[in-house]
C-alpha positions as CSV (number, residue, x, y, z in Angstrom):
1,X,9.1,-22.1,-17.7
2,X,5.9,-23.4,-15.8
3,X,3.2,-21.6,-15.5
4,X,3.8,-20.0,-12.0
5,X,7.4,-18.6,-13.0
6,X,5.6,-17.6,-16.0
7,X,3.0,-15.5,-13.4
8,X,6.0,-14.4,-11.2
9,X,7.7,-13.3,-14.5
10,X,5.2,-11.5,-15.3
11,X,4.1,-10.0,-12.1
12,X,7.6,-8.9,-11.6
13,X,7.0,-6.2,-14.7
14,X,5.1,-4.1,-12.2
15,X,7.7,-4.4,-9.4
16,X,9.8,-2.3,-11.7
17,X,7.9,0.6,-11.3
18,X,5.2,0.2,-14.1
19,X,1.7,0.8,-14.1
20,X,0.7,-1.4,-17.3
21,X,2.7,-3.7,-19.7
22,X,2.4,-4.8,-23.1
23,X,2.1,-7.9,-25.2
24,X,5.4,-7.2,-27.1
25,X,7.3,-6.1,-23.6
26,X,6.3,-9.6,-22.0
27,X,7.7,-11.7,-24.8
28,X,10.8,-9.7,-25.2
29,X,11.9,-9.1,-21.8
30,X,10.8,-12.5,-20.6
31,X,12.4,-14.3,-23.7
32,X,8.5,-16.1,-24.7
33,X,7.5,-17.1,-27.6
34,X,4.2,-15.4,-29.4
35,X,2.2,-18.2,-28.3
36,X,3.5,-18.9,-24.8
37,X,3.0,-15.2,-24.5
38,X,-0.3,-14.8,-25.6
39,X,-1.7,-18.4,-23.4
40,X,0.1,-17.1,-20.3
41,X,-1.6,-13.7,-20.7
42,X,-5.2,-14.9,-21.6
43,X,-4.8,-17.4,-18.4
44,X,-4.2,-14.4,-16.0
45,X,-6.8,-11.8,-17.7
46,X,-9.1,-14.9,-17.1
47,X,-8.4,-15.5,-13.8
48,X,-8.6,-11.6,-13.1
49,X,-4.7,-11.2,-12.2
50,X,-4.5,-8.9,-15.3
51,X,-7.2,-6.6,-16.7
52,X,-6.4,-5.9,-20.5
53,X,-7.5,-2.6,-21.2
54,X,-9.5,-2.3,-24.9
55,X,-8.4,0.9,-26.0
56,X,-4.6,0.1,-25.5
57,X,-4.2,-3.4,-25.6
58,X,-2.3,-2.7,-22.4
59,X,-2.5,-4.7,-19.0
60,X,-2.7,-3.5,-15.7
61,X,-3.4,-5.6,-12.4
62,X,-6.2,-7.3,-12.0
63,X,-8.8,-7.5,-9.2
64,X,-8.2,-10.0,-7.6
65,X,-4.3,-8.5,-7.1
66,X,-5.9,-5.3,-6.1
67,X,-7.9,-6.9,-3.8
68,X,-5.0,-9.1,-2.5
69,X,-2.7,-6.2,-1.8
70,X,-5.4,-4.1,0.1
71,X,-5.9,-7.6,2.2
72,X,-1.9,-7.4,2.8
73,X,-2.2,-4.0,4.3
74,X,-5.3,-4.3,6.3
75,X,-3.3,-7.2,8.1
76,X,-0.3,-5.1,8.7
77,X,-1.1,-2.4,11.8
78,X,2.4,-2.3,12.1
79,X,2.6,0.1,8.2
80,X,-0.4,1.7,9.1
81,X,1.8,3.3,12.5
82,X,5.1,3.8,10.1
83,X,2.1,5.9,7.7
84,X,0.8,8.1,10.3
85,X,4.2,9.2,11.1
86,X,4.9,10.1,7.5
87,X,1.5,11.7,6.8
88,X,2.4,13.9,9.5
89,X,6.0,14.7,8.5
90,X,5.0,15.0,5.0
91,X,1.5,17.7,5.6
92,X,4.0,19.5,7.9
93,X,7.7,19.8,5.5
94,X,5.0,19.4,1.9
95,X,7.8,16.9,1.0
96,X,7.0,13.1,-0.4
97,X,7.1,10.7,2.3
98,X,7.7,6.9,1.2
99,X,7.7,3.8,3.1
100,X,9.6,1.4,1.7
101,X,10.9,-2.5,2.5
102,X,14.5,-4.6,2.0
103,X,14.0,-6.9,-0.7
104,X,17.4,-8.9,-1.2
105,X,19.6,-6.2,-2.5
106,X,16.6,-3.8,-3.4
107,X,14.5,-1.8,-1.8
108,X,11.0,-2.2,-2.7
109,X,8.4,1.2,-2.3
110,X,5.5,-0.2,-0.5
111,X,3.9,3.7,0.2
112,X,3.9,6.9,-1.4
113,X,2.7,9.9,0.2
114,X,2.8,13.0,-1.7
115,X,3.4,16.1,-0.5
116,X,2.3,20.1,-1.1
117,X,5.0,21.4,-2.9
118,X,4.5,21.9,-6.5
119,X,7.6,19.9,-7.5
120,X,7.7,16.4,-6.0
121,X,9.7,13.4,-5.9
122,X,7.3,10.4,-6.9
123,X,7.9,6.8,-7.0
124,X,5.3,4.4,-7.2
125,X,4.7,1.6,-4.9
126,X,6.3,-1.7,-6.3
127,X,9.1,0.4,-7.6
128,X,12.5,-0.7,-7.4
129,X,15.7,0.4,-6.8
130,X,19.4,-1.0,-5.7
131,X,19.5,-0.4,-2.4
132,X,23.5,0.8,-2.5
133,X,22.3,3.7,-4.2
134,X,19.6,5.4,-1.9
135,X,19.7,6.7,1.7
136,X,16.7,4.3,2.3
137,X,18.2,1.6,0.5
138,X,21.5,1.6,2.9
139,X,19.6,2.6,6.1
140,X,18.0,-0.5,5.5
141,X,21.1,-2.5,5.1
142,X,22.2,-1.0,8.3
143,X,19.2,-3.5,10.0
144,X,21.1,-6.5,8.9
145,X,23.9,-8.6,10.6
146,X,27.2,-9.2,9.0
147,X,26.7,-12.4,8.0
148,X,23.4,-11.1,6.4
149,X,24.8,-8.4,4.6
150,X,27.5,-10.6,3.2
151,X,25.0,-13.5,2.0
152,X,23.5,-10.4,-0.2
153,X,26.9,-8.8,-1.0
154,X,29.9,-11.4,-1.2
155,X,32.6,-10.8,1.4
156,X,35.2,-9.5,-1.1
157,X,35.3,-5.9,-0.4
158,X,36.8,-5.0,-3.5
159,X,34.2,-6.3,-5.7
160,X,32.8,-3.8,-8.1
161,X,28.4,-3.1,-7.5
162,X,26.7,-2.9,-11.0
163,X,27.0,0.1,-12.7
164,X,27.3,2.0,-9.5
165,X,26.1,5.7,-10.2
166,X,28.2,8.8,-9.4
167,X,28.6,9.5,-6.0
168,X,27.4,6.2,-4.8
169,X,29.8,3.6,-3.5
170,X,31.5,1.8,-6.3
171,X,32.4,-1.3,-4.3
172,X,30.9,-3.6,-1.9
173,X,34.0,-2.7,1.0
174,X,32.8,1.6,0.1
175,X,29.2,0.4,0.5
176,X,30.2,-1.5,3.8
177,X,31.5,1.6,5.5
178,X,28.2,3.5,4.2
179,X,26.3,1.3,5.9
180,X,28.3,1.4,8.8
181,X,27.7,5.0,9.1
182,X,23.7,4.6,8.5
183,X,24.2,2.0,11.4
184,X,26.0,4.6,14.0
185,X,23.8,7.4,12.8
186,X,20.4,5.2,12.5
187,X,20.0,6.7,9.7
188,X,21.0,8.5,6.2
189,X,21.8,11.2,4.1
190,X,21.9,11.7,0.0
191,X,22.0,14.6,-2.1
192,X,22.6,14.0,-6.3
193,X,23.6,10.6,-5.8
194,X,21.8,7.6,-7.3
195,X,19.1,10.4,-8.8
196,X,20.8,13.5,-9.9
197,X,19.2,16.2,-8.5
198,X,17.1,14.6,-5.9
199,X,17.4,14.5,-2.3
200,X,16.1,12.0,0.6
201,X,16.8,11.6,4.6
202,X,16.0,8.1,5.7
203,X,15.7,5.9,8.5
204,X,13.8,2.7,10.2
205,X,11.3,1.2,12.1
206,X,11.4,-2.7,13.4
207,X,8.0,-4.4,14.6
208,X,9.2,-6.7,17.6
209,X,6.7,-9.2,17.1
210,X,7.0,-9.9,13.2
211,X,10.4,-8.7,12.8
212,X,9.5,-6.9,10.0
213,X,11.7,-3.9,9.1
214,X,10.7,-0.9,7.3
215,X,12.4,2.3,5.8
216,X,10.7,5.8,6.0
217,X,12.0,8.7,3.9
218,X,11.3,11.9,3.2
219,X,12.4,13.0,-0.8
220,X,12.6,16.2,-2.0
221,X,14.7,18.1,-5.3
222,X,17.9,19.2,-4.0
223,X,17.4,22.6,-5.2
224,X,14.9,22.9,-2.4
225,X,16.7,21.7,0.4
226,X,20.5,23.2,1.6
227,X,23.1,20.7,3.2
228,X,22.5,22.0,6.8
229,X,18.8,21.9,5.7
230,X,18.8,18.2,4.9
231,X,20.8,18.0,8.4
232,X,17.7,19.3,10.2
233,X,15.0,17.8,8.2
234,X,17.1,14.3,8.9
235,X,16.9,15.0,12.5
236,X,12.9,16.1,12.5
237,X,12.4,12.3,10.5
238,X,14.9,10.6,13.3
239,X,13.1,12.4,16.3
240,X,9.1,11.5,14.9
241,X,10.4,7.5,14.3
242,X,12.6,7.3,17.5
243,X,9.1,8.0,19.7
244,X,7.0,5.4,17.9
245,X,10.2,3.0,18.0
246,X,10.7,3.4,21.8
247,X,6.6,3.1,22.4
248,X,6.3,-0.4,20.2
249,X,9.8,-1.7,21.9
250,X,11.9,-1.7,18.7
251,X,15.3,-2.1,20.5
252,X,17.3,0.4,18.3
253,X,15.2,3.8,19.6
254,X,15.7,2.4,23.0
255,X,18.6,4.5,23.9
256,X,17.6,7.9,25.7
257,X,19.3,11.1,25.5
258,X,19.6,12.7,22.0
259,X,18.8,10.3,19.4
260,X,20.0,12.7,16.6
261,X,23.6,12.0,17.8
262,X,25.7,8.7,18.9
């Protein structure tokens, strides 16, 4: 392993949803030796991509990632518009709001805003999850062509998706017609499926310059919200991105009439 898969490898821990890592969980999960371990880590805590912190003999990202990330974001108007829109819905339903991005066959939380309600739903950013088994996940799968979505998932429909939850689909031809659906609808649905007992609605924004594509998605515990509930709080998300969509020229929201029905 050089040392720049090593620094991926390792960087990679946090895109599963952790704040801090250990010594041990490095050299076990990335199969290193105690010595490779311990040089690889020392290099990054020098060069301020980890901060080891005393007390715990934990890491946690550096400054110079912090500082690399907020740089990211700064340079991205397009997130900050996607945010505003989620603030809003978020302050107004007190549910979380996330914004989140396609990553291969993940989706990757990029945002997390939290809401009022004294039980909330809370993810944080860099976490990862299969996108086959979230509303944002296939809403986002909806964005890509055919040939896209087949480079990620085979083309044999009746091959089986890794430990599929209940509720989810089970195979990539069940996650095809999902996805479908998300596509006709622009957007999605899901109650108890890939999280028991949690709820989202979810749907997307494209930036016609970049390209870039992002999922916004309202969470919530699904003893909170009713079917016809999560109906109407899907429609109040499609309704807030479809105006931003149609005033930034993303060619999905450019259809008038009702946009909570095709």
């Amino acid at each position: 392993m050089s040392i720049l898969e090593g620094v991926e490898s390792v960087l990679g821990m946090f895109g599963e949803g952790r704040h801090e890592i250990s010594f041990n969980e490095v050299m076990d999960e990335l199969g290193l030796a105690k010595s490779s371990a311990s040089r690889l880590l020392a290099q990054m805590v020098r060069y301020r991509m980890l901060d080891l912190q005393p007390a715990t003999r934990r890491y946690r990202p550096g400054v110079l990632l912090i500082r690399a990330a907020q740089a990211a974001t700064q340079a991205h108007p397009f997130d900050d518009q996607c945010r505003e829109v989620l603030s809003s819905l978020s302050d107004s339903t007190g549910f979380t709001a996330y914004l989140s991005m396609l990553d291969g066959t993940d989706t990757v939380v990029l945002q997390r805003l939290n809401g009022s309600n004294p039980v909330q739903v809370l993810s944080p950013p860099g976490a990862r999850r299969p996108a086959f088994t979230t509303a944002m996940g296939r809403v986002l799968l909806s964005r890509l062509s055919e040939t896209e979505f087949h480079a990620r998932y085979g083309t044999a429909g009746d091959t089986g998706l890794p430990q599929a939850p209940a509720g989810c689909p089970s195979t990539v031809s069940e996650l095809h017609e999902r996805v479908a659906i998300a596509r006709h609808d622009r957007s999605a649905v899901a109650i108890n499926e890939g999280m028991p007992g949690i709820g989202a609605v979810a749907t997307t924004l494209a930036d016609p310059v970049s390209g870039d594509v992002r999922g916004l998605c309202l969470s919530f515990t699904a003893m909170q919200v009713s079917e016809t509930q999560a109906t109407a709080l899907r429609n109040t998300l499609v309704r807030a991105v479809a105006a931003v969509g149609q005033r930034i020229g993303d060619t999905l929201w450019r259809a008038t009439g009702d946009i909570t029905s095709r």
